[in-house]
mmCIF file of the N, C-alpha and C atoms, coordinates in Angstrom:
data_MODEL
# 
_entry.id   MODEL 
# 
loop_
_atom_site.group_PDB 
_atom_site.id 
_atom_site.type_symbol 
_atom_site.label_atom_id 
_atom_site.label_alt_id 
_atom_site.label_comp_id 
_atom_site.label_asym_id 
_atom_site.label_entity_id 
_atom_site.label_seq_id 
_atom_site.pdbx_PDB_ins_code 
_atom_site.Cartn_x 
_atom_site.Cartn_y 
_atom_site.Cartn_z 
_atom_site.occupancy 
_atom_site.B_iso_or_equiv 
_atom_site.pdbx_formal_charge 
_atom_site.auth_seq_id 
_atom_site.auth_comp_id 
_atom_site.auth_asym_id 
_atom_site.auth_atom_id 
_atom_site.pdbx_PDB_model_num 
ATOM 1   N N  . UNK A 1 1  ? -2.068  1.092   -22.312 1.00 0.00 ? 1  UNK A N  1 
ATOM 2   C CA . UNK A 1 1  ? -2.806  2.177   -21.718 1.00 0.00 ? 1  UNK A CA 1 
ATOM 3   C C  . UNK A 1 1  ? -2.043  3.494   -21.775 1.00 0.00 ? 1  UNK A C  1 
ATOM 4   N N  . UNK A 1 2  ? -0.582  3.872   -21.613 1.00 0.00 ? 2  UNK A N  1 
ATOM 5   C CA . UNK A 1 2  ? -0.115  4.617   -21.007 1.00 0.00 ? 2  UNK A CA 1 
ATOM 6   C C  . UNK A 1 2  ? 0.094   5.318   -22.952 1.00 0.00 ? 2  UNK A C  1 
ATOM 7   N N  . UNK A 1 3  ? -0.045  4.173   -23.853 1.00 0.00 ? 3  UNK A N  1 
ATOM 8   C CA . UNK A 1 3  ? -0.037  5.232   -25.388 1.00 0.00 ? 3  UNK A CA 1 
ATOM 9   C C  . UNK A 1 3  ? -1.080  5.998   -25.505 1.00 0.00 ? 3  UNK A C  1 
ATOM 10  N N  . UNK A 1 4  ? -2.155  5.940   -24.695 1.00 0.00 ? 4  UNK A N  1 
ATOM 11  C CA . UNK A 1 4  ? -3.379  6.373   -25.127 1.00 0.00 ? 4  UNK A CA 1 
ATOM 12  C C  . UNK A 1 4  ? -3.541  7.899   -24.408 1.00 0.00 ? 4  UNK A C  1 
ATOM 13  N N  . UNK A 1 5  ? -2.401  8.094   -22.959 1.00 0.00 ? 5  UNK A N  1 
ATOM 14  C CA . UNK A 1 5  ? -2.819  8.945   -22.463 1.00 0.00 ? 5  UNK A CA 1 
ATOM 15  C C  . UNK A 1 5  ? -1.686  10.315  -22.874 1.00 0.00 ? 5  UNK A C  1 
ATOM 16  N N  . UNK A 1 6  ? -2.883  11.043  -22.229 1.00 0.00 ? 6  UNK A N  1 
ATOM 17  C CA . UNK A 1 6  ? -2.345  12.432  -22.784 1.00 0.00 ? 6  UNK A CA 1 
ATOM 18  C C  . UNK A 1 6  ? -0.932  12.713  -22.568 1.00 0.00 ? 6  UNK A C  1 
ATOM 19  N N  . UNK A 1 7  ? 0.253   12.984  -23.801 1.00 0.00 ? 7  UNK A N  1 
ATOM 20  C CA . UNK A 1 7  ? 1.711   13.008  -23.729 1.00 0.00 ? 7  UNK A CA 1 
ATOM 21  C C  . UNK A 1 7  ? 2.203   12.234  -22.869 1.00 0.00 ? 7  UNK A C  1 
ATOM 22  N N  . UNK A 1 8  ? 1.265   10.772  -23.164 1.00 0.00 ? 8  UNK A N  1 
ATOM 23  C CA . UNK A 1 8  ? 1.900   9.246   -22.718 1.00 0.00 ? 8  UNK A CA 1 
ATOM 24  C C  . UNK A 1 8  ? 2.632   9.375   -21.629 1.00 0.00 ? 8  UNK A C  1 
ATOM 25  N N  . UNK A 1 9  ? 1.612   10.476  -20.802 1.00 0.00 ? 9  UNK A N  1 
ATOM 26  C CA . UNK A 1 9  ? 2.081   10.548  -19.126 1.00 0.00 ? 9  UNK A CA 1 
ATOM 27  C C  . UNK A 1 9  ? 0.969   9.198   -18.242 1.00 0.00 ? 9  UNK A C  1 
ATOM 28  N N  . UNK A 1 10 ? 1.438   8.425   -17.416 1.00 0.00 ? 10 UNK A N  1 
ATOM 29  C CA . UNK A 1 10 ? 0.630   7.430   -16.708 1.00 0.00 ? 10 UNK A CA 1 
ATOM 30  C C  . UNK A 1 10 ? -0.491  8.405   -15.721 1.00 0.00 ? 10 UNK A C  1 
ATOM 31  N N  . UNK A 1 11 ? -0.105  9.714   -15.324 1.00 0.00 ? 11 UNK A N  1 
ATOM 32  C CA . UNK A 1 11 ? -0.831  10.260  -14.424 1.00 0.00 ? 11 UNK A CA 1 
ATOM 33  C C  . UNK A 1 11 ? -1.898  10.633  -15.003 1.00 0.00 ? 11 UNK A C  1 
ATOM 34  N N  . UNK A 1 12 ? -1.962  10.800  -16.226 1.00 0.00 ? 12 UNK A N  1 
ATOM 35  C CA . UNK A 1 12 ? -2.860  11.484  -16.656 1.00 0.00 ? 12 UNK A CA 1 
ATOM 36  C C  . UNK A 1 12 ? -4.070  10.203  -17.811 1.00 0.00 ? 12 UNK A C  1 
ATOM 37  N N  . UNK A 1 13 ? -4.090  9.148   -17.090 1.00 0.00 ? 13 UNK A N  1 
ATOM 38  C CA . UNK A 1 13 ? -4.552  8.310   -17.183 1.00 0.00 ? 13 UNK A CA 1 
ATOM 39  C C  . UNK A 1 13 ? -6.077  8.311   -16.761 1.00 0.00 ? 13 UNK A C  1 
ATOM 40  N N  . UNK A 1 14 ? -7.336  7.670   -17.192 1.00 0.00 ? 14 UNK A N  1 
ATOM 41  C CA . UNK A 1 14 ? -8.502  7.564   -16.091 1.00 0.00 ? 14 UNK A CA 1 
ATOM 42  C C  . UNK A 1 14 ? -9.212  6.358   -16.584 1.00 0.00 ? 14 UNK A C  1 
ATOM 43  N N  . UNK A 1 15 ? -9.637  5.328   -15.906 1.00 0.00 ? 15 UNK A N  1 
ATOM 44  C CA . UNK A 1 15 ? -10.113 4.254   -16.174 1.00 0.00 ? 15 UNK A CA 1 
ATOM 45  C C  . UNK A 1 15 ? -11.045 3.749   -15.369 1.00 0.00 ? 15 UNK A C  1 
ATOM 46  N N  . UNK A 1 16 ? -11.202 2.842   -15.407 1.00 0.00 ? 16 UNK A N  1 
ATOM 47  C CA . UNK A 1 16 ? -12.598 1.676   -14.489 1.00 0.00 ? 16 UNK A CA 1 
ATOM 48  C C  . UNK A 1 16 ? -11.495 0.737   -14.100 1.00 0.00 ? 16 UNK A C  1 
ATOM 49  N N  . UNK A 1 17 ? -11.730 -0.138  -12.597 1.00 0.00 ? 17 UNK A N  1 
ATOM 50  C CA . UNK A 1 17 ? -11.469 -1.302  -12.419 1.00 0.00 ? 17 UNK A CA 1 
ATOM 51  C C  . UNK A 1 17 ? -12.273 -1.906  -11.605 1.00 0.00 ? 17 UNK A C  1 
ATOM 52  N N  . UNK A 1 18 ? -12.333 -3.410  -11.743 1.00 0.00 ? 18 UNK A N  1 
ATOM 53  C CA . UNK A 1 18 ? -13.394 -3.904  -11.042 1.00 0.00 ? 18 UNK A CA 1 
ATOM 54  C C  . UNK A 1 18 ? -12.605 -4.974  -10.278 1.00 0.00 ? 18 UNK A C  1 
ATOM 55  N N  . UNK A 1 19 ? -13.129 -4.544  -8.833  1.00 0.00 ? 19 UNK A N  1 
ATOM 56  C CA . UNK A 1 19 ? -12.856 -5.313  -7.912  1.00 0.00 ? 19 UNK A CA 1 
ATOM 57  C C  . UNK A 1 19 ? -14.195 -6.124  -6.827  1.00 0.00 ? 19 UNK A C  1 
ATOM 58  N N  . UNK A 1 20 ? -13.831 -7.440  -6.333  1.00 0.00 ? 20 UNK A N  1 
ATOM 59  C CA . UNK A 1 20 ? -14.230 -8.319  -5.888  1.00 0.00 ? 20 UNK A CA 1 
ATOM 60  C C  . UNK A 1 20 ? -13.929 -8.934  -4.749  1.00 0.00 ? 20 UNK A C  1 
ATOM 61  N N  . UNK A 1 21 ? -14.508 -9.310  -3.558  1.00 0.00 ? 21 UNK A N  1 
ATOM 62  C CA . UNK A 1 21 ? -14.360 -9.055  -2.377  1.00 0.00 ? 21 UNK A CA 1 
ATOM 63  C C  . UNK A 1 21 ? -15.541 -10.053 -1.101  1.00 0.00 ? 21 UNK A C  1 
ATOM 64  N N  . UNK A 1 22 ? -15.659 -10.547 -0.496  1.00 0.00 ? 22 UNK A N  1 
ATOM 65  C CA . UNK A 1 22 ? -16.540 -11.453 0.121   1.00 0.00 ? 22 UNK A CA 1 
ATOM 66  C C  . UNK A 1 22 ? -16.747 -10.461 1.503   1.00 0.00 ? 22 UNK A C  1 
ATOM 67  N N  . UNK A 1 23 ? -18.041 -9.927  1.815   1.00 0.00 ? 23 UNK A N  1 
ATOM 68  C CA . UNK A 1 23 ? -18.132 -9.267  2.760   1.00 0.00 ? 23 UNK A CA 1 
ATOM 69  C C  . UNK A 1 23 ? -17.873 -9.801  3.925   1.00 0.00 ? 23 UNK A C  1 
ATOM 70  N N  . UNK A 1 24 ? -17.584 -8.746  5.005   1.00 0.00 ? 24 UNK A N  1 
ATOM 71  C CA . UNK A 1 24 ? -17.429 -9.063  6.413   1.00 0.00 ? 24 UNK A CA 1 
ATOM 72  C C  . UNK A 1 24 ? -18.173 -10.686 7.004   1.00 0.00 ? 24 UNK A C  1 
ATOM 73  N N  . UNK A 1 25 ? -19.293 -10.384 6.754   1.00 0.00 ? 25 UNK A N  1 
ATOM 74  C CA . UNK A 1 25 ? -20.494 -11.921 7.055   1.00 0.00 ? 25 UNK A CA 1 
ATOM 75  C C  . UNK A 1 25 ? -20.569 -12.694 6.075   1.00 0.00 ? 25 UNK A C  1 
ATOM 76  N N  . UNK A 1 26 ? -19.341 -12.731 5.541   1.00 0.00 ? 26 UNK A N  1 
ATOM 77  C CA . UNK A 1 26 ? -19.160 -13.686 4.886   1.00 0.00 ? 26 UNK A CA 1 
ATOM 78  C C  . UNK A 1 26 ? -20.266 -14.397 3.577   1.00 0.00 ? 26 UNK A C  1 
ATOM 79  N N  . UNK A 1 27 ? -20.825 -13.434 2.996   1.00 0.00 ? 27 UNK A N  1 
ATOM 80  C CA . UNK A 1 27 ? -21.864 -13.947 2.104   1.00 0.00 ? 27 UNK A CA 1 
ATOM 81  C C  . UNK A 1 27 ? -21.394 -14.047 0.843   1.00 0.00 ? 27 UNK A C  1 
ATOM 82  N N  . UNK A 1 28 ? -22.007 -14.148 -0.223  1.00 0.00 ? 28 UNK A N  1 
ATOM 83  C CA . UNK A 1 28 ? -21.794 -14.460 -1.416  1.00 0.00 ? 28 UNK A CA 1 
ATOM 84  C C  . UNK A 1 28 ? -20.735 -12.884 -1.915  1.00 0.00 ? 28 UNK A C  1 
ATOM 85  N N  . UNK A 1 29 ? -19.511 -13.453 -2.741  1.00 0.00 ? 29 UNK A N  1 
ATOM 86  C CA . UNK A 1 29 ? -18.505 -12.667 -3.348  1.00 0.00 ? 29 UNK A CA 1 
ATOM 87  C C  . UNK A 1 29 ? -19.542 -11.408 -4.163  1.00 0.00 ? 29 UNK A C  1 
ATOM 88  N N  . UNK A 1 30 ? -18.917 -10.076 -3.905  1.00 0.00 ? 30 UNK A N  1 
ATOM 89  C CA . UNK A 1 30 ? -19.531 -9.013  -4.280  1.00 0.00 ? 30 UNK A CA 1 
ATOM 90  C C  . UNK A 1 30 ? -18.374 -8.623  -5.577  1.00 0.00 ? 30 UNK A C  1 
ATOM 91  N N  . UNK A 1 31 ? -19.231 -8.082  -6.455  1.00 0.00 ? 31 UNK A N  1 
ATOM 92  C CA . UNK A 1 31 ? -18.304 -7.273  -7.441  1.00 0.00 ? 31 UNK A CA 1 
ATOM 93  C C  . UNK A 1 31 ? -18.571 -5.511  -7.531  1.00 0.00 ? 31 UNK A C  1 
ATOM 94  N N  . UNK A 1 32 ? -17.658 -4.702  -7.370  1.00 0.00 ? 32 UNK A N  1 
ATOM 95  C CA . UNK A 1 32 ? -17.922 -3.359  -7.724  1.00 0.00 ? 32 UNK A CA 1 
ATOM 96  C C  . UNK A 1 32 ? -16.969 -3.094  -8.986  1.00 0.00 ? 32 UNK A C  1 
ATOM 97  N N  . UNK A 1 33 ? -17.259 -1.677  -9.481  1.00 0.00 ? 33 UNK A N  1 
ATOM 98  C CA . UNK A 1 33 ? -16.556 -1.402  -10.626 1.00 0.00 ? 33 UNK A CA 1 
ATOM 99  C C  . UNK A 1 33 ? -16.142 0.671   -9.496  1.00 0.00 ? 33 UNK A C  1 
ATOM 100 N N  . UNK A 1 34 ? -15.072 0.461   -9.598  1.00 0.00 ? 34 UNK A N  1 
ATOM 101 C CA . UNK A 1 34 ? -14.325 1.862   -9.361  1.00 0.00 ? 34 UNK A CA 1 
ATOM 102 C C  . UNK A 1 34 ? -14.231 2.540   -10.800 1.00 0.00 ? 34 UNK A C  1 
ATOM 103 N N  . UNK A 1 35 ? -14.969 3.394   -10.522 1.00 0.00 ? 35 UNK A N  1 
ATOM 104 C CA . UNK A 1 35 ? -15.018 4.373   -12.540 1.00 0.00 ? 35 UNK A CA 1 
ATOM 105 C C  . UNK A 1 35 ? -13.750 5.919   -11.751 1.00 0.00 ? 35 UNK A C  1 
ATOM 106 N N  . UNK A 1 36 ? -13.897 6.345   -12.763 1.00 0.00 ? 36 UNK A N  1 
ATOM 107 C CA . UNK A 1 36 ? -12.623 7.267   -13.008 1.00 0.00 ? 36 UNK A CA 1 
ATOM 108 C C  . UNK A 1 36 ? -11.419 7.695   -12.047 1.00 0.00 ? 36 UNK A C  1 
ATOM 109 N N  . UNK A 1 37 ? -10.650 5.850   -12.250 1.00 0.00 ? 37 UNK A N  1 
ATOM 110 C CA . UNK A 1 37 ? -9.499  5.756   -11.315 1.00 0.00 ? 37 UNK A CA 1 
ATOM 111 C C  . UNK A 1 37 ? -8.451  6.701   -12.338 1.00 0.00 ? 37 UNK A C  1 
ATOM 112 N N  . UNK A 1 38 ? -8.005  6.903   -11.251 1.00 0.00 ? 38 UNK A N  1 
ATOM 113 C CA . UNK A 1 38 ? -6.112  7.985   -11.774 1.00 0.00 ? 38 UNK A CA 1 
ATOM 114 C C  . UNK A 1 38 ? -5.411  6.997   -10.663 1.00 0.00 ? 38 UNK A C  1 
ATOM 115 N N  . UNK A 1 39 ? -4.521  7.477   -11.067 1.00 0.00 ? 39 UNK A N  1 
ATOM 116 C CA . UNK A 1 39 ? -2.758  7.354   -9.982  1.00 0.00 ? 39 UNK A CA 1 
ATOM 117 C C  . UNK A 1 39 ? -2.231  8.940   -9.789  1.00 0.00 ? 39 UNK A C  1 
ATOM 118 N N  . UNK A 1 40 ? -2.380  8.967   -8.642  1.00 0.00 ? 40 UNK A N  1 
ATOM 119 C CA . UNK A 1 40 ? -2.051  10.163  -7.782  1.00 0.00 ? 40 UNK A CA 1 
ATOM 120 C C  . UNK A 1 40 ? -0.540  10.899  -8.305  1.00 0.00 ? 40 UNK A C  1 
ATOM 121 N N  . UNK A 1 41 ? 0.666   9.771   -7.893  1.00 0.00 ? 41 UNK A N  1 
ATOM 122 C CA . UNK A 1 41 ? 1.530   9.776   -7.640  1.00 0.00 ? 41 UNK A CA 1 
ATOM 123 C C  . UNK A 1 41 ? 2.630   8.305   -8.899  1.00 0.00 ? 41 UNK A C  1 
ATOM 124 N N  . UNK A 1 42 ? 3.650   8.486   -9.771  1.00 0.00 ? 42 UNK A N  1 
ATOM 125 C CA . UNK A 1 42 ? 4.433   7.479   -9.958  1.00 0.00 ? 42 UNK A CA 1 
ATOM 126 C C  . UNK A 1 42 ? 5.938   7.292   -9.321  1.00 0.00 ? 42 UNK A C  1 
ATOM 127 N N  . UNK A 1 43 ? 5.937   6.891   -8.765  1.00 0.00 ? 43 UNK A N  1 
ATOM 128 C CA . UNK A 1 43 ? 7.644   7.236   -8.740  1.00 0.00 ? 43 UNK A CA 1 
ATOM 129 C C  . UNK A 1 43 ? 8.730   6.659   -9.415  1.00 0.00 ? 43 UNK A C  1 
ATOM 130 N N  . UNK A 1 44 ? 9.644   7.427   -9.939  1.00 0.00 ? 44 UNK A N  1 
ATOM 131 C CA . UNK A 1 44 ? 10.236  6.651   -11.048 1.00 0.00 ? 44 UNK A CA 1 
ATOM 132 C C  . UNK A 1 44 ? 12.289  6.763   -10.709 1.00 0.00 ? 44 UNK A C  1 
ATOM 133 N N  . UNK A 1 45 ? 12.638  5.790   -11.306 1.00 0.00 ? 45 UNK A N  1 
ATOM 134 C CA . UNK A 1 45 ? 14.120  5.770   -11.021 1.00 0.00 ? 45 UNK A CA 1 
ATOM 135 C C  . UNK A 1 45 ? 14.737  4.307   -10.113 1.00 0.00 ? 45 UNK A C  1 
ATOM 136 N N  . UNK A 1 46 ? 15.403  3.655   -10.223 1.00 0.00 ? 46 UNK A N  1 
ATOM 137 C CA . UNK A 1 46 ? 16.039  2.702   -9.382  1.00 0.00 ? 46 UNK A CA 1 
ATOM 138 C C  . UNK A 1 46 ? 17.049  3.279   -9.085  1.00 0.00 ? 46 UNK A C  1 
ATOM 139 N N  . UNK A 1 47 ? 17.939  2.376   -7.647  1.00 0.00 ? 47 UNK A N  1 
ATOM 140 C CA . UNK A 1 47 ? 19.115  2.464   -7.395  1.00 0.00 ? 47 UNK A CA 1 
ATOM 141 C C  . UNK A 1 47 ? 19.860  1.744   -8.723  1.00 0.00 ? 47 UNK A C  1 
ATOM 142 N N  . UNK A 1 48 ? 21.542  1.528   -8.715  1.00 0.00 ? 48 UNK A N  1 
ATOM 143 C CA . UNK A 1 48 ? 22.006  1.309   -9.484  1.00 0.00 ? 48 UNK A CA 1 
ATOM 144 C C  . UNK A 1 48 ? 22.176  -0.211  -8.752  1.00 0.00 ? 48 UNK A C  1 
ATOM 145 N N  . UNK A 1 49 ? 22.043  -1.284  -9.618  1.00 0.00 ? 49 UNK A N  1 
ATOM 146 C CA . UNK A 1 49 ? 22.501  -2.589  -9.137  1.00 0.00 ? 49 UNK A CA 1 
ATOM 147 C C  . UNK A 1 49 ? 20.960  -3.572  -8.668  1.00 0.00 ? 49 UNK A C  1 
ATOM 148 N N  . UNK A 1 50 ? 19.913  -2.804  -8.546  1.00 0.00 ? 50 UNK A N  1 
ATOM 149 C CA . UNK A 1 50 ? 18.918  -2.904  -8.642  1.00 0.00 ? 50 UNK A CA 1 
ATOM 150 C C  . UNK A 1 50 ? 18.419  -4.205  -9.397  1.00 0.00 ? 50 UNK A C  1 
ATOM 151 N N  . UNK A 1 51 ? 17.597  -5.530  -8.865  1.00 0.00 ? 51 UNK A N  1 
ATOM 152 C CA . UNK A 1 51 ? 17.104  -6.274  -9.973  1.00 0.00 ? 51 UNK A CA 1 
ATOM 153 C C  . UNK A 1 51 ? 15.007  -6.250  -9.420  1.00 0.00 ? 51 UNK A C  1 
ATOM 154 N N  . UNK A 1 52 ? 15.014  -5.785  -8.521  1.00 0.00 ? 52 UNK A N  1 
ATOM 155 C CA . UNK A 1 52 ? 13.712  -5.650  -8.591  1.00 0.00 ? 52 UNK A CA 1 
ATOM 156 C C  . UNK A 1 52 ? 13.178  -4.046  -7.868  1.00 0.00 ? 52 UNK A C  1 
ATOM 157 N N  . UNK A 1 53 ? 12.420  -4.042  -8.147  1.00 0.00 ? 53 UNK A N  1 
ATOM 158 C CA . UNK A 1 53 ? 11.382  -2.529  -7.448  1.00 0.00 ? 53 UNK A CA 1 
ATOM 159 C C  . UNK A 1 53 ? 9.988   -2.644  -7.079  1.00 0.00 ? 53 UNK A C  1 
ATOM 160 N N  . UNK A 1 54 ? 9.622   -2.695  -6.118  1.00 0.00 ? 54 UNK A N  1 
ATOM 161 C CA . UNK A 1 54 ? 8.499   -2.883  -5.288  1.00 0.00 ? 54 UNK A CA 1 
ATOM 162 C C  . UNK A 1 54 ? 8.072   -0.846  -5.559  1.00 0.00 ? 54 UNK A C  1 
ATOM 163 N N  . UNK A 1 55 ? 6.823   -0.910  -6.255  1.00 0.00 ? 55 UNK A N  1 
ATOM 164 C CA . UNK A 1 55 ? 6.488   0.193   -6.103  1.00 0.00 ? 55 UNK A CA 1 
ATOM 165 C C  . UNK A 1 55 ? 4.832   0.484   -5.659  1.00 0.00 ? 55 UNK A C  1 
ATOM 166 N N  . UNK A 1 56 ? 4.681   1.245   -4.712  1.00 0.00 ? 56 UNK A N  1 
ATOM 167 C CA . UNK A 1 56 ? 2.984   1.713   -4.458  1.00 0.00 ? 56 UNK A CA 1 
ATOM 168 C C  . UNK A 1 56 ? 2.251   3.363   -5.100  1.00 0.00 ? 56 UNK A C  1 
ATOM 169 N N  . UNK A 1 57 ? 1.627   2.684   -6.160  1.00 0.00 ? 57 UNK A N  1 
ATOM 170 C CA . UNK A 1 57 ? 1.070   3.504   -6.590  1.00 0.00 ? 57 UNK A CA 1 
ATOM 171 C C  . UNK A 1 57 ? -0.563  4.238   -6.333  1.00 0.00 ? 57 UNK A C  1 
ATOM 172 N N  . UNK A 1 58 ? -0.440  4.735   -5.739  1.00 0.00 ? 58 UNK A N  1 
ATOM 173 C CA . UNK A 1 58 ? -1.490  5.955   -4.923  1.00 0.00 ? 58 UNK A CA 1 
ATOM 174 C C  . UNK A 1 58 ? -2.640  6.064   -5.713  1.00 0.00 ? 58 UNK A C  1 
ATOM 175 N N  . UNK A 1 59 ? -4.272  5.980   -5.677  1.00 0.00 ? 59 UNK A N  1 
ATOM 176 C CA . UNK A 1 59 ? -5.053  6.186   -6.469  1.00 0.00 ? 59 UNK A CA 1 
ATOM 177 C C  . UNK A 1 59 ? -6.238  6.753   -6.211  1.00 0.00 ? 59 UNK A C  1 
ATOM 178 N N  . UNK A 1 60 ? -6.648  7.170   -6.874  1.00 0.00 ? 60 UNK A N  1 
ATOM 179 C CA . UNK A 1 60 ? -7.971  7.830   -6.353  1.00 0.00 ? 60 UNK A CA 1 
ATOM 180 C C  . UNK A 1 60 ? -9.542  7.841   -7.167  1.00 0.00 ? 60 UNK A C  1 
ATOM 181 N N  . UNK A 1 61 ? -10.604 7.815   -7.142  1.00 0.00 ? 61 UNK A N  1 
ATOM 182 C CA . UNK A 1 61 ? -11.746 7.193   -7.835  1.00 0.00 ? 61 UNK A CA 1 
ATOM 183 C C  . UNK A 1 61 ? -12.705 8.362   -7.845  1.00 0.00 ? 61 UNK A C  1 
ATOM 184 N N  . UNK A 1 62 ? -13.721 8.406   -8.787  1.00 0.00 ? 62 UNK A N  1 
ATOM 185 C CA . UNK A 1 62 ? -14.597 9.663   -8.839  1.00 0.00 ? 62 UNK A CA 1 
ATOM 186 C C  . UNK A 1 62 ? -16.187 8.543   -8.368  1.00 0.00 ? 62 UNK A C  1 
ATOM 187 N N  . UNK A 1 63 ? -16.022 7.563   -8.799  1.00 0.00 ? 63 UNK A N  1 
ATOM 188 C CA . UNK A 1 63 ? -17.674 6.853   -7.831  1.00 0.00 ? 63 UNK A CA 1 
ATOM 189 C C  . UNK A 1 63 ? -17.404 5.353   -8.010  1.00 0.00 ? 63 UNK A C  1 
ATOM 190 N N  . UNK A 1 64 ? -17.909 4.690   -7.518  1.00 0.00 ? 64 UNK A N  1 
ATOM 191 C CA . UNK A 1 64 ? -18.016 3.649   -7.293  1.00 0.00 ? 64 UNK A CA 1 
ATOM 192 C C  . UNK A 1 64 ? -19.590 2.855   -7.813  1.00 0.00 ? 64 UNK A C  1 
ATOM 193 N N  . UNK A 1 65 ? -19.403 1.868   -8.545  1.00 0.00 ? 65 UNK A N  1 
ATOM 194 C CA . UNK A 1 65 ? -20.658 1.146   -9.287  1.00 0.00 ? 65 UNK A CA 1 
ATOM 195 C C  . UNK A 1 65 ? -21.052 -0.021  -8.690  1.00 0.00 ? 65 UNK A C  1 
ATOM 196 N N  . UNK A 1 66 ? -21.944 0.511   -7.531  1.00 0.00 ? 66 UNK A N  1 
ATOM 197 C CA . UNK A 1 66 ? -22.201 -1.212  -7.131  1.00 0.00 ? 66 UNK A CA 1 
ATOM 198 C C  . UNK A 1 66 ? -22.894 -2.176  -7.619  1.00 0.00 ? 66 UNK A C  1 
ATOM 199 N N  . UNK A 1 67 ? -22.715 -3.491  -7.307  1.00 0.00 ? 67 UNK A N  1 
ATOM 200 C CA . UNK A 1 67 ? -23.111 -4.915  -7.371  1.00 0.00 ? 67 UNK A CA 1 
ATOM 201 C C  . UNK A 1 67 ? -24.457 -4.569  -7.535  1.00 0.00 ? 67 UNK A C  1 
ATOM 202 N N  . UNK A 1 68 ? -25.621 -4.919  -8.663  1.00 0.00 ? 68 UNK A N  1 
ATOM 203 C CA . UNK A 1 68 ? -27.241 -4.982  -8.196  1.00 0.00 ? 68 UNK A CA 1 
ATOM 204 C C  . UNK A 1 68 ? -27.401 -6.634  -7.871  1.00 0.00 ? 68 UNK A C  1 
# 
């Protein structure tokens, strides 16, 4: 993904993802599709000595495609 985007910056990324989810009352599993996700924010760099990095990446969506 990240060759495709503009000067193979991740921020400047925009995609679809589809997520899935069993409502509150518990009924049959719902699917939506989130259309023109970005990432807000990357943060980049480890400490030195470092063998893992837990990172949260921030996102934001232009509409949402619901389930018919």
């Amino acid at each position: 993904m990240v060759r495709d985007a503009r000067d193979k910056d991740v921020l400047r990324l925009s995609f679809a993802v589809t997520v899935a989810y069993v409502p509150h009352d518990g009924g049959q599993i719902v699917t939506d599709i989130l259309q023109g996700v970005q990432f807000k924010e990357m943060p980049k760099g480890m400490a030195q000595g470092d063998k893992n990095k837990i990172i949260e990446l921030p996102i934001m969506f232009l509409g949402v495609k619901k389930q018919q």
